[in-house]
C-alpha positions as a Markdown table, in Angstrom:
| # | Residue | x | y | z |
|---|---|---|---|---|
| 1 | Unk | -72.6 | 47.8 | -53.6 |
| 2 | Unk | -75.2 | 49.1 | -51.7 |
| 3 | Unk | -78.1 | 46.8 | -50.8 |
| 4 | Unk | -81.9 | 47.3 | -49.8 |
| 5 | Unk | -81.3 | 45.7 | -46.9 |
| 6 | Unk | -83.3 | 48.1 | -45.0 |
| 7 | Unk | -86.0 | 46.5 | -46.9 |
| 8 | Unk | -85.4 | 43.8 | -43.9 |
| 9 | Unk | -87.8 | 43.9 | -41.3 |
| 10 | Unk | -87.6 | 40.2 | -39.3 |
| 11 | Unk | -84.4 | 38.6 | -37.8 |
| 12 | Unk | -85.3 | 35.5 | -39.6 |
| 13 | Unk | -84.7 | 36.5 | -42.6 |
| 14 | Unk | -81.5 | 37.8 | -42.2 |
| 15 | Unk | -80.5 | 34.4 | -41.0 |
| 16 | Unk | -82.0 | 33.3 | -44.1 |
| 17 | Unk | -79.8 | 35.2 | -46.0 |
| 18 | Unk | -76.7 | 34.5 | -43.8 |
| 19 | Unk | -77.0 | 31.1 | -44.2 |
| 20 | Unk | -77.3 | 31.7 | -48.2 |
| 21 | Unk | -74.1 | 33.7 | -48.3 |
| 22 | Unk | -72.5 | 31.3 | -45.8 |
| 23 | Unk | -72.7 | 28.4 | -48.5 |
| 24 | Unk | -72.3 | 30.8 | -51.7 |
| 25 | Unk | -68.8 | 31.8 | -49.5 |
| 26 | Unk | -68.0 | 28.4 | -48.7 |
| 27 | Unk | -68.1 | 27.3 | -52.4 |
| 28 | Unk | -65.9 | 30.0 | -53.6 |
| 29 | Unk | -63.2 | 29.2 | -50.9 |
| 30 | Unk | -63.5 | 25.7 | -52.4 |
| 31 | Unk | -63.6 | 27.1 | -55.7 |
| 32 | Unk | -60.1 | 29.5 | -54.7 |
| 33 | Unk | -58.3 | 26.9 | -53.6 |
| 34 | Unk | -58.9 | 25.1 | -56.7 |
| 35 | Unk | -57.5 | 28.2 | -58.6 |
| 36 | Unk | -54.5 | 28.5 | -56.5 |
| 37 | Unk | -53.7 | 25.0 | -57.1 |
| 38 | Unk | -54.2 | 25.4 | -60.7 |
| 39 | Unk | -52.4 | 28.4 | -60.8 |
| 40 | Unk | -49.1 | 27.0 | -59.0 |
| 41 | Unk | -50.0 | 24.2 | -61.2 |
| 42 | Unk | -49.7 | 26.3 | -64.5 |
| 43 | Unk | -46.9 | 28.7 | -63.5 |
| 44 | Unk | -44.2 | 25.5 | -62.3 |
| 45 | Unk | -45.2 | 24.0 | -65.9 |
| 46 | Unk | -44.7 | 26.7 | -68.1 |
| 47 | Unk | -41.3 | 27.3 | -66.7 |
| 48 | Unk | -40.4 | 23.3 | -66.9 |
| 49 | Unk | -42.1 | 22.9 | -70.3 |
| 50 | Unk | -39.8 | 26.7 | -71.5 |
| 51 | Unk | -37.0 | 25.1 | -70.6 |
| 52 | Unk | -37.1 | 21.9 | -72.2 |
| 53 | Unk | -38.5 | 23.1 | -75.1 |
| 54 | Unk | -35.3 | 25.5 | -75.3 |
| 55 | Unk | -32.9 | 22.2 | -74.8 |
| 56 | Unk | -35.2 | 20.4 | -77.5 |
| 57 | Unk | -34.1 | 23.1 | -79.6 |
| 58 | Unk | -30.3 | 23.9 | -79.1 |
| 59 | Unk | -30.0 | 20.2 | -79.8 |
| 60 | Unk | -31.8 | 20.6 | -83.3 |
| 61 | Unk | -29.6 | 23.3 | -84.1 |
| 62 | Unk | -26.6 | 21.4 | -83.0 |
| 63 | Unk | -27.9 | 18.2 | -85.0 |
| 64 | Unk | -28.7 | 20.0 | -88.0 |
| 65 | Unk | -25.2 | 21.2 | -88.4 |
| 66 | Unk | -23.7 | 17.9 | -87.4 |
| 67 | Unk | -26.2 | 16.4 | -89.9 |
| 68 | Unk | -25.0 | 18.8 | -92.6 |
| 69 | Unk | -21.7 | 17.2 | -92.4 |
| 70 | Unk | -21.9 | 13.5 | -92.1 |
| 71 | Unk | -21.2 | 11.4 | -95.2 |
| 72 | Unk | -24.2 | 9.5 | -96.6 |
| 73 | Unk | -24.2 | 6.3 | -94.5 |
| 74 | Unk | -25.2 | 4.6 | -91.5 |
| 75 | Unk | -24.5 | 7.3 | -89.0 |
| 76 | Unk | -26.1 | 9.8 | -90.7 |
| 77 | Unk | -29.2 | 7.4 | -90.7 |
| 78 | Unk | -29.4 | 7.4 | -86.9 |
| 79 | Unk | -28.6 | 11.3 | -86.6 |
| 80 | Unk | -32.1 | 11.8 | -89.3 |
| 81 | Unk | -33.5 | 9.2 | -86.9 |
| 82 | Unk | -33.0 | 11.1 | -84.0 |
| 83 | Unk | -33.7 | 14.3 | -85.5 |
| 84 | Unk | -36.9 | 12.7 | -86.2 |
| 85 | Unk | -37.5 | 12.2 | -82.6 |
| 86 | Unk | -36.9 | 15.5 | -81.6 |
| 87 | Unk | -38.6 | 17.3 | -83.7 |
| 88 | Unk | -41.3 | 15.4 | -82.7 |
| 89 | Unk | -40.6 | 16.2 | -79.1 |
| 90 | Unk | -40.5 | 19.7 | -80.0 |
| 91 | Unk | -44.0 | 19.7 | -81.3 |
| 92 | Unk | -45.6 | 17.8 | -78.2 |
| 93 | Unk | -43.9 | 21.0 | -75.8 |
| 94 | Unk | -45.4 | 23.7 | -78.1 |
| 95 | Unk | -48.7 | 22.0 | -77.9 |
| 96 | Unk | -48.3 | 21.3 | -74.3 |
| 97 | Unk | -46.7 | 25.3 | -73.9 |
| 98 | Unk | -50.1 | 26.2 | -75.4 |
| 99 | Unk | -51.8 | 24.3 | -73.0 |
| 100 | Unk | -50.1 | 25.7 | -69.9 |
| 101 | Unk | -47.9 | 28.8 | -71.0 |
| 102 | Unk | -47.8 | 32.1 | -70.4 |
| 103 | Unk | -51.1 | 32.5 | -71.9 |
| 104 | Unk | -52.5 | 30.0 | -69.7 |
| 105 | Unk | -51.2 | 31.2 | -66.9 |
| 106 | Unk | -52.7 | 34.8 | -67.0 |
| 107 | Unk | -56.1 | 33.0 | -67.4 |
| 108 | Unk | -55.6 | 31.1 | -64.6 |
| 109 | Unk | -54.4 | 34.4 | -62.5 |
| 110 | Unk | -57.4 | 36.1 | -63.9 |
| 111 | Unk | -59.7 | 33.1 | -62.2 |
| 112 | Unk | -57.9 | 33.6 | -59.2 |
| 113 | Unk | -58.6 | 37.3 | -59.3 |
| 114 | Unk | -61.8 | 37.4 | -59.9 |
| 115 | Unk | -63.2 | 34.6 | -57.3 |
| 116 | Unk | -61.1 | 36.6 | -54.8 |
| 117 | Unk | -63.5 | 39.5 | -55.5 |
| 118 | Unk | -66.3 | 37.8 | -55.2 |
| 119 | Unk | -65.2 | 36.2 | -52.0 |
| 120 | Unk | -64.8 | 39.9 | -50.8 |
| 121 | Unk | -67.9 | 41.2 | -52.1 |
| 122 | Unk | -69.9 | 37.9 | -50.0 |
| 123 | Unk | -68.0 | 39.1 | -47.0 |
| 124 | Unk | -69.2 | 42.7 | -47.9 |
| 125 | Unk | -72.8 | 41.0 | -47.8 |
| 126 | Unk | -72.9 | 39.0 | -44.7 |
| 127 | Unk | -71.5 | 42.5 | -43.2 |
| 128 | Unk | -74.1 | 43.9 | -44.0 |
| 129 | Unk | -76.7 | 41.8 | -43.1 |
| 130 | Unk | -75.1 | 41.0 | -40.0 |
| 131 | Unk | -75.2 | 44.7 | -38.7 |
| 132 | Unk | -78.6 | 45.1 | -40.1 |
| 133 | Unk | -79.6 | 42.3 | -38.3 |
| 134 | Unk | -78.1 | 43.4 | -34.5 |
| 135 | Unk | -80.4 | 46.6 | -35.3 |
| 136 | Unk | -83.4 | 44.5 | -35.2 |
């Protein structure tokens, strides 16, 4: 972006401004590194939480059929029981895929992207002013 900077007549306010930009920078490098985090975070979970949530459901599969063919009786109990259990499992890594799948993940990216930019456009800023200010 181009800015009036020209509309800057005294040294001193350039450092003004510097100093502005200085903190505004320093919170968005505090604020990236947050992202990145969050973003490693998010990516290293929705891999872990795929996986087990593909386990969660081979063993259903398996369970039902073994179900299916189990006589009425105390074995069959425990395999409902523990069909019970997973299917309950299953429902707490779909919620948690919601929470920090794919989906998730691109939002996270799409932080990531945009502090990036507006770390760049700071640093386009304090350019600016900086060079303005050596022509005073």
């Amino acid at each position: 972006m181009n800015y009036t900077i020209n509309n800057l007549t005294q040294v001193s306010d350039c450092d003004v401004l510097l100093t502005w930009a200085g903190k505004e920078k320093a919170e968005l490098t505090f604020k990236k590194i947050s992202e990145e985090r969050l973003t490693v975070k998010y990516s290293s979970t929705s891999l872990e939480v795929e996986s087990e949530l593909q386990g969660v459901l081979i063993e259903l599969t398996a369970l039902d059929s073994v179900i299916a063919s189990l006589p009425e009786g105390e074995i069959k109990e425990d395999k409902l029981k523990k069909k019970t259990k997973l299917v309950y499992r299953k429902f707490l890594l779909e919620d948690r895929k919601e929470s920090y799948g794919t989906i998730a993940l691109l939002e996270k990216e799409l932080d990531l992207e945009r502090v990036n930019k507006e770390i760049e456009e700071v640093d386009a800023f304090i350019l600016a002013i900086t060079n303005h200010k050596a022509t005073l």
